[in-house]
Structure formats: structure tokens, C-alpha cells
C-alpha positions as CSV (number, residue, x, y, z in Angstrom):
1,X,-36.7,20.2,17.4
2,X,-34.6,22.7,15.6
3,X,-31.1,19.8,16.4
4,X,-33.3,17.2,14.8
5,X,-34.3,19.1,11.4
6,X,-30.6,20.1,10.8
7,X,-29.7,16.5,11.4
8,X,-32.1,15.9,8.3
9,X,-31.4,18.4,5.9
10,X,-27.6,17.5,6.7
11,X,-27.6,13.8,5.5
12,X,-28.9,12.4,2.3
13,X,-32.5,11.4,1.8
14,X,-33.7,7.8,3.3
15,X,-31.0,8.3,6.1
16,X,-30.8,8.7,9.9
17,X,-27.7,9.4,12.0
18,X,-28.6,8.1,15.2
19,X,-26.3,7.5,18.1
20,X,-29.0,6.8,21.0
21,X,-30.6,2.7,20.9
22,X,-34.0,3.0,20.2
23,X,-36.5,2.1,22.6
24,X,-36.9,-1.7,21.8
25,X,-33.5,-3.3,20.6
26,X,-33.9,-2.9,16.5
27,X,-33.8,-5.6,14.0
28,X,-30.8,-5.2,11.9
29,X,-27.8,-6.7,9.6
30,X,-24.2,-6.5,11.0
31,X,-21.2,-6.6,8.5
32,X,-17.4,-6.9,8.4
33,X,-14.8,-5.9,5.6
34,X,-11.4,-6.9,5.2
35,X,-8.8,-7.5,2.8
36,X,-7.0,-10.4,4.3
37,X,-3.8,-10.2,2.8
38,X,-2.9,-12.9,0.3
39,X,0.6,-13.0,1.7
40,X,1.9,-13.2,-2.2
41,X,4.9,-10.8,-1.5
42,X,5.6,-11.9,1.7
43,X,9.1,-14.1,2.3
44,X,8.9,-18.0,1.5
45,X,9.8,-19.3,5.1
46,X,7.1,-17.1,6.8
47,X,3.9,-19.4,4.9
48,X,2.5,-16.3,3.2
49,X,3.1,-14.4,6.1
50,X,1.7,-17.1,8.9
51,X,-1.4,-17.4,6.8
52,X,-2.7,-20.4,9.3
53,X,-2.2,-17.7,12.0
54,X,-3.2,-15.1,10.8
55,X,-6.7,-17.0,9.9
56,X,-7.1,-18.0,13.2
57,X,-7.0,-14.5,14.5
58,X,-9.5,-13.4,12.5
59,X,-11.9,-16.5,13.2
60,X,-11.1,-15.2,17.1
61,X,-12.0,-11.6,16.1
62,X,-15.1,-13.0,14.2
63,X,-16.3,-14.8,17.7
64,X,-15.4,-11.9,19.4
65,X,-17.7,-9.7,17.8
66,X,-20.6,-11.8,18.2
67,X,-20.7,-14.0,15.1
68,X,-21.5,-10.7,12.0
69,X,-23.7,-12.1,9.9
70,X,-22.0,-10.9,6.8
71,X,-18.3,-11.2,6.4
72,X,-16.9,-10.1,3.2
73,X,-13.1,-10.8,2.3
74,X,-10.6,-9.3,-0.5
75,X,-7.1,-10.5,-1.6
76,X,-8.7,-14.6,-0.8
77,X,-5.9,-16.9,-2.6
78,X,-5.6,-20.7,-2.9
79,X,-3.9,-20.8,1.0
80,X,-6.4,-18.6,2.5
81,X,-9.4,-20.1,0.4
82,X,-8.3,-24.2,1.7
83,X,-7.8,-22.2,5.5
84,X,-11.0,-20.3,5.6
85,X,-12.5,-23.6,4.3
86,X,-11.4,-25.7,7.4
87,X,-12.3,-23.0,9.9
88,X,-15.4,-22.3,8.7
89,X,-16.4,-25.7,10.2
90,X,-16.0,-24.6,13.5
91,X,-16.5,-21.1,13.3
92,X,-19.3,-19.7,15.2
93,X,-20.6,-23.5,15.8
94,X,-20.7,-24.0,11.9
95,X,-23.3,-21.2,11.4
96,X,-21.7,-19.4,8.4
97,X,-21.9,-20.7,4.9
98,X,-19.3,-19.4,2.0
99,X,-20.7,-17.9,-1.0
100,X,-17.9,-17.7,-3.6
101,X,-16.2,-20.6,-4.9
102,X,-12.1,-19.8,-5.5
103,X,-11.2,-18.7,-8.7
104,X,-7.6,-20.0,-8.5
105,X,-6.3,-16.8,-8.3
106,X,-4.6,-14.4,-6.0
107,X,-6.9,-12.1,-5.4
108,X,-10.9,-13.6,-5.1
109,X,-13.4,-11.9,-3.3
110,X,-15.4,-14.2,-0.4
111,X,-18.2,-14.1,1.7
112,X,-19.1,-15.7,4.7
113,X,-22.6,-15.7,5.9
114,X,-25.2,-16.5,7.8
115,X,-28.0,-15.0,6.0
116,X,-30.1,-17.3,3.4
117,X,-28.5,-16.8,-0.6
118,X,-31.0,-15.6,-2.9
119,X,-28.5,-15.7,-6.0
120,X,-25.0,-14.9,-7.1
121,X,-23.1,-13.0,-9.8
122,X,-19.3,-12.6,-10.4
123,X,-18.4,-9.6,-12.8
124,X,-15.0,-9.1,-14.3
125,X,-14.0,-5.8,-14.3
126,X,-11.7,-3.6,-16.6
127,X,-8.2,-4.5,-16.8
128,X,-9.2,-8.1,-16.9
129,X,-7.7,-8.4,-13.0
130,X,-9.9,-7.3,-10.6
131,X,-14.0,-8.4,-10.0
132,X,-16.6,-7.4,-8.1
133,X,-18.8,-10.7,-6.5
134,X,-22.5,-9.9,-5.3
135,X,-25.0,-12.1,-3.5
136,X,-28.5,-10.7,-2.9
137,X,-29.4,-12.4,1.0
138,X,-32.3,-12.4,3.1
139,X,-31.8,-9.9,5.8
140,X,-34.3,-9.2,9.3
141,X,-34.1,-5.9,7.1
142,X,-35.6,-7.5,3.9
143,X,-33.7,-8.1,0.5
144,X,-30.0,-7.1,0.7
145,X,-28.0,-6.6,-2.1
146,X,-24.2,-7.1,-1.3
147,X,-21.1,-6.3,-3.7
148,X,-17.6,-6.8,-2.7
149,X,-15.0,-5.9,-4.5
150,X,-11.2,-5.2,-5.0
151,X,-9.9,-2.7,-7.2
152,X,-6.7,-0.3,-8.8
153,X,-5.6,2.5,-6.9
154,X,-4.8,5.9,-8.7
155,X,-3.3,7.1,-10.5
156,X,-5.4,7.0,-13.0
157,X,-3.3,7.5,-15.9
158,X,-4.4,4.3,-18.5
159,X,-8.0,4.5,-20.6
160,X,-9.5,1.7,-22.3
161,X,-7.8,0.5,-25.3
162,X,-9.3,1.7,-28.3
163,X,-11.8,4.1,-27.3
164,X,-14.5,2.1,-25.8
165,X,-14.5,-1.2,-27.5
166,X,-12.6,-3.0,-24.7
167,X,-15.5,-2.1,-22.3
168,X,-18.9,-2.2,-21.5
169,X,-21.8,0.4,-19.9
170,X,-22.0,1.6,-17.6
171,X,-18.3,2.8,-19.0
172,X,-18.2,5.7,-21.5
173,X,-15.7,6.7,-23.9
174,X,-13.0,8.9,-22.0
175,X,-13.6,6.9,-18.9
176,X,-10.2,5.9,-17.3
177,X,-10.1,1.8,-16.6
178,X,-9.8,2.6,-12.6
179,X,-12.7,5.0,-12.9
180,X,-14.9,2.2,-14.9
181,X,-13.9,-0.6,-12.2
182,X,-16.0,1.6,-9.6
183,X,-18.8,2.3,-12.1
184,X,-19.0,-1.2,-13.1
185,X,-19.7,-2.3,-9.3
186,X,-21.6,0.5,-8.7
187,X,-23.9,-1.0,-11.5
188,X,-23.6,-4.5,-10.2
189,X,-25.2,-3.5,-6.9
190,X,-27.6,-1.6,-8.6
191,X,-29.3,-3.4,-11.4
192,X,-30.9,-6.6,-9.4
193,X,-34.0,-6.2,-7.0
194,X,-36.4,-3.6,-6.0
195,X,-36.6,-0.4,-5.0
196,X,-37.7,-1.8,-1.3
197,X,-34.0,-3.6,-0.9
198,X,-31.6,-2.2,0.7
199,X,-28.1,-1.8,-1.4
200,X,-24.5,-2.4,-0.1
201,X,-21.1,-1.9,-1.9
202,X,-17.6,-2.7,0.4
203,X,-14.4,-3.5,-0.4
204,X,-10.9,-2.2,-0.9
205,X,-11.1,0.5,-3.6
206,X,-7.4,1.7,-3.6
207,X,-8.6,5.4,-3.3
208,X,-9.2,8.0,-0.4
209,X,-12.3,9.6,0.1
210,X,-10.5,12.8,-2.2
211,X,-10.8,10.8,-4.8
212,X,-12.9,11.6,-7.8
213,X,-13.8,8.0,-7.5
214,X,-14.9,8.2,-3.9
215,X,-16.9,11.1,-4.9
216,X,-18.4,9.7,-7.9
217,X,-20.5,6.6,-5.8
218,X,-21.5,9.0,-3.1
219,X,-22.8,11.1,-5.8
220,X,-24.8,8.3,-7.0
221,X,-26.8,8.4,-3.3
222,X,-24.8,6.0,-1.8
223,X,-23.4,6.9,1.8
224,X,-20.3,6.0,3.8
225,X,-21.2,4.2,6.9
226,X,-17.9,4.8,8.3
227,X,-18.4,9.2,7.9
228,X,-22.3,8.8,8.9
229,X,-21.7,7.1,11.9
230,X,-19.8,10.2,13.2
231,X,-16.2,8.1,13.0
232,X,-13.2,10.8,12.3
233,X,-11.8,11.1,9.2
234,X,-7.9,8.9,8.9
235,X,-5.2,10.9,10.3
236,X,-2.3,9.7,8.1
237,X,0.5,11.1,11.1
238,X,-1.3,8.7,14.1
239,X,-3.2,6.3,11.9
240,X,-6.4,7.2,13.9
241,X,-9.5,6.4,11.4
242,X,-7.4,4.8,8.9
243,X,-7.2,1.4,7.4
244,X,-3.9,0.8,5.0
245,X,-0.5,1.4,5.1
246,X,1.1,-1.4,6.9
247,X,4.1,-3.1,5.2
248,X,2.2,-5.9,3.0
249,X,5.6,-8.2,2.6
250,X,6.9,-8.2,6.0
251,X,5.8,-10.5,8.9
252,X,7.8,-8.5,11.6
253,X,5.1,-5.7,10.6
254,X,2.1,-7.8,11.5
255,X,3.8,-8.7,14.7
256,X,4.2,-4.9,15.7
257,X,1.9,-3.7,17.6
258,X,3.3,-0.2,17.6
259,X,3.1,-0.5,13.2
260,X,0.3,2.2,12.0
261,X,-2.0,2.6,9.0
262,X,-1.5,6.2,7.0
263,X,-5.2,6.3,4.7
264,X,-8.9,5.3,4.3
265,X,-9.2,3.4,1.1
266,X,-11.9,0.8,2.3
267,X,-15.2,1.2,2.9
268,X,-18.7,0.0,3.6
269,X,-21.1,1.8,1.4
270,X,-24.9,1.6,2.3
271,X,-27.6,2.8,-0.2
272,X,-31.1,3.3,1.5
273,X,-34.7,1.4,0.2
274,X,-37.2,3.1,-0.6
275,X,-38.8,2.2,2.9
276,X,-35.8,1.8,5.0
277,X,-34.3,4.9,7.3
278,X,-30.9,3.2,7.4
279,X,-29.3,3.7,11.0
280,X,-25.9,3.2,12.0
281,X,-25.1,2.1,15.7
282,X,-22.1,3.8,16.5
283,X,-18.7,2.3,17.2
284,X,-19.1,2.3,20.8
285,X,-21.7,-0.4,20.4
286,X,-24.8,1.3,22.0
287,X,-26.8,-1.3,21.0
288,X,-24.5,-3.6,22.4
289,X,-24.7,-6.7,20.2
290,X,-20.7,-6.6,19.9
291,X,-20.6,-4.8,16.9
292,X,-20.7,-1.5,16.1
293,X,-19.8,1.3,12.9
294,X,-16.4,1.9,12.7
295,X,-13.3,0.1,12.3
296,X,-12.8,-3.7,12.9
297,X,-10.2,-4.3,15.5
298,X,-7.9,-1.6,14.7
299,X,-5.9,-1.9,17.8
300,X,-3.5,-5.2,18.3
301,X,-4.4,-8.3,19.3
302,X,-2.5,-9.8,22.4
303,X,-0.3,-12.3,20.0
304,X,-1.2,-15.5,21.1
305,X,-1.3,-16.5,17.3
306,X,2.0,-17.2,17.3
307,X,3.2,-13.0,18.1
308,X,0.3,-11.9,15.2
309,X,-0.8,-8.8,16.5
310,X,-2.2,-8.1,13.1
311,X,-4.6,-10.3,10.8
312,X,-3.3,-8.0,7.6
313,X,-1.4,-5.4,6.5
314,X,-5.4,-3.7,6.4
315,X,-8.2,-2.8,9.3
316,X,-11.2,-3.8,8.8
317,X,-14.3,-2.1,8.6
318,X,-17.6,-2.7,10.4
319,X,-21.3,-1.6,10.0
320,X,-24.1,-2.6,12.5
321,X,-27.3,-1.3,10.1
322,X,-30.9,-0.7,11.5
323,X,-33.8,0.8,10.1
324,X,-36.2,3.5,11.3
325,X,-39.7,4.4,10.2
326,X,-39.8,6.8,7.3
């Protein structure tokens, strides 16, 4: 009794950190992020770095893992959008739908899903480059908000042009433009639905968990699944627990299976509802519906895609999410 209370005080309200499977197999919402690597940088005769291959691996990995119901997807360009396209078709017998149209850029957020679309919303964020795309789904878990997003890295040296006429709330004046990307996501996930839906912000932010950035949503009550399902924190010397750092312009690096990530800069972000316990199955799958919390195939594939051993120059993350009685 005395483990369980200090479990309670230790993680934030409206959360339980549980790493046993409950009695009767849970309802609950698997979820996958990845920045998939537009292949912009990478050398004309490698196809934006085997794109059509690299695709297929991760339609494998998707399988693999039991068909997630939510997939979300960074750095989506006009290759990867027509390829994703065409395997979706196939992928998991059809099942998934894709949420975001392409916006003819470089870098569009996507998701793939099998969950029923409540409603959409693109946002634009500073800088005029990156965006943050949420779609609010119906979950076995009730009303779940979803933001993905893609945004600067530090340092943070710019602020918006002319005090704060260039930007909008939730930015402030003094507020860098990096620092107004995360609190304009932050908001996007925030202001839609009720205080019963649960709340979840991915994507590749760019920063490690050091960052004032990091610190600023977790601050907010938002958790990250990755920490609170007992996962160690990235080791920048092995690459253990990390998800970026590969070469992003060279195909010999997705094709080494010895090539290692160095930081944590992506993340799954879960914010409870007011009636939801969230629970994270671990990443050894206790569950075991082929999915756990963790990192999404972080060690190389066998290279049947052609020698791919990677799908990016990123790893993925996962969450498997539950609820328990509050």
C-alpha cells in the first residue's frame, strides 16, 4: 500500500503508471509517430532516398505491429504523399483512411486512421513554415483530440517581427518564434471538446526534453508517454532511448544497420480527461496486442526493401493508451 501511494503522489494528477495487464484485457487507442523523411536532401539517383522502399518498410512495420489505429506522419512531401496514397489501399486490408489532404509542400503533417473523423483543423504556425494538423476521432476511449506537428529546433535566437503584430495568442510579446510554434499547438489541442476527452499532442519538436520548450507543455499537465511508461532517458553515446541523429541526406545511412541516433526530440504527449486514468502498457507489450510504449522499431529491419534497414533518418515513437477507474 505504501509502493502504490508513492506511485500517486509521483505522477501528475488523472495518471496511472502501470506495468501489470489488468484483469480483463482493457479497451484502449494505440498510436505511432514518425517523421518519415521527405528525402529533399538526399542524392538525385537514390529517389528521395528509396522513398518507394522506404514506404514499404514502414507499411510492413505498420502490419507488424498489429494495424495502430492512429498513425501520425511528419516531413510528408508530394513523393511520399502519391506513395502512402497507393499503399494505403492495401494496408491492413484497406482499413485506414487519410485525414490530411497534401499541401504541396515538403513538409505536411498526415494521419492515417482507423478511428471515425469527428473534424479537422490545419493551423499555420510562426515562421510561416511549419503547422500543426489536428483531427478530433472517436476512440473505445471516447473523444480524442489529436495534434501532430513539426517544428524549429533551438536555438532560439529570432522573436517575432515587430513586437507581437506578426503573431497571435496564445503568443506574447517577448515570446521567441520557436517558443510560440509549441504554444500555438499546445492551444490547438486544447481549445476543441470537453473536459471528458482525452488530449494528444506528437510530433517532431526539434528540442530535447532540457529544453524550456519541453518543459513549458509538461508544465501545462501534459505528460510524456515515452518517460511515464518507465522507458530510459536517450543516451546520446549508444543511442539507447533516442530517436534522431541519423544522417538525413545519405542512403548508405539508412542501409546501416550499425548507424545510431544521438537525442530525444519526438514525442507522444498524452493529456488526461477529466474521467480517464490514462495507462501506458509498457514497451514489452504486456498486454500483448503488438504494441506497446516506447520506441517504434528502433532496431533494423532485415533489408529485404531493397538493403533499407531504416524507414528514416528518425525512430518512431509508440503509445498503447488505456484507461483506469478514477
Amino acid at each position: 500500500m505504501i509502493a502504490a501511494a508513492a506511485v500517486v503522489v509521483a505522477v501528475p494528477l488523472g495518471f496511472s503508471h502501470q506495468t501489470s495487464a489488468a484483469e480483463s484485457k482493457p479497451l484502449g487507442v494505440r498510436i505511432v509517430n514518425l517523421n518519415l523523411l521527405h528525402g529533399a536532401f538526399c542524392a538525385p539517383d537514390t529517389n528521395h532516398c528509396q522513398a518507394p522502399d522506404r514506404v514499404d518498410l514502414l507499411v510492413h512495420q505498420i502490419e507488424q505491429s498489429g494495424c495502430p489505429e492512429v498513425i501520425g506522419l511528419q516531413e510528408i512531401d508530394s513523393t511520399l504523399n502519391k506513395l502512402i496514397k497507393k499503399s494505403r489501399e492495401k494496408l491492413c486490408k484497406g482499413s485506414y483512411q487519410l485525414v490530411f489532404p497534401h499541401s504541396g509542400g515538403i513538409d505536411s503533417e498526415q494521419v492515417l486512421t482507423t478511428l471515425p473523423v469527428v473534424s479537422t483543423k490545419v493551423a499555420r504556425l510562426s515562421g510561416r513554415f511549419r503547422t500543426a494538423s489536428r483531427v478530433v476521432l472517436k476512440s473505445a476511449l471516447g473523444p480524442l483530440v489529436l495534434v501532430v506537428t513539426h517544428q524549429d529546433g533551438d536555438p532560439e535566437t529570432a522573436t517575432p517581427g515587430g513586437g507581437c503584430k506578426l503573431c497571435k495568442p496564445p503568443c506574447t510579446v517577448g515570446t521567441s518564434l520557436f517558443q510560440c510554434q509549441t504554444d500555438s499547438a499546445v492551444d490547438l489541442a486544447d481549445k476543441v471538446g470537453k473536459k471528458t476527452d482525452l488530449r494528444v499532442l506528437m510530433g517532431d519538436f526539434n528540442v530535447p526534453p532540457t529544453s524550456d520548450r519541453y518543459r513549458s507543455i509538461i508544465t501545462k499537465g501534459w505528460v510524456d508517454s515515452y518517460l511515464e511508461a518507465g522507458n530510459p532517458e536517450c543516451n546520446s553515446v549508444s543511442g539507447v532511448g533516442c530517436t534522431s541523429g541519423r544522417d538525413d541526406k545519405s542512403i548508405a545511412t539508412l542501409k546501416d544497420p550499425t548507424a545510431r541516433e544521438s537525442e530525444r526530440i519526438d514525442f507522444i504527449f498524452v493529456k488526461p480527461s477529466s474521467s480517464c486514468a490514462v495507462v501506458f502498457d509498457p514497451s514489452g507489450d504486456t498486454n500483448q496486442n503488438k504494441l506497446g510504449t516506447g520506441l517504434f522499431n528502433s532496431l533494423p529491419a532485415n533489408g529485404d526493401q531493397n538493403s533499407l534497414v531504416w524507414t528514416s533518418d528518425h525512430t518512431g515513437v509508440s503509445a498503447d493508451i488505456s484507461c483506469a477507474k478514477k
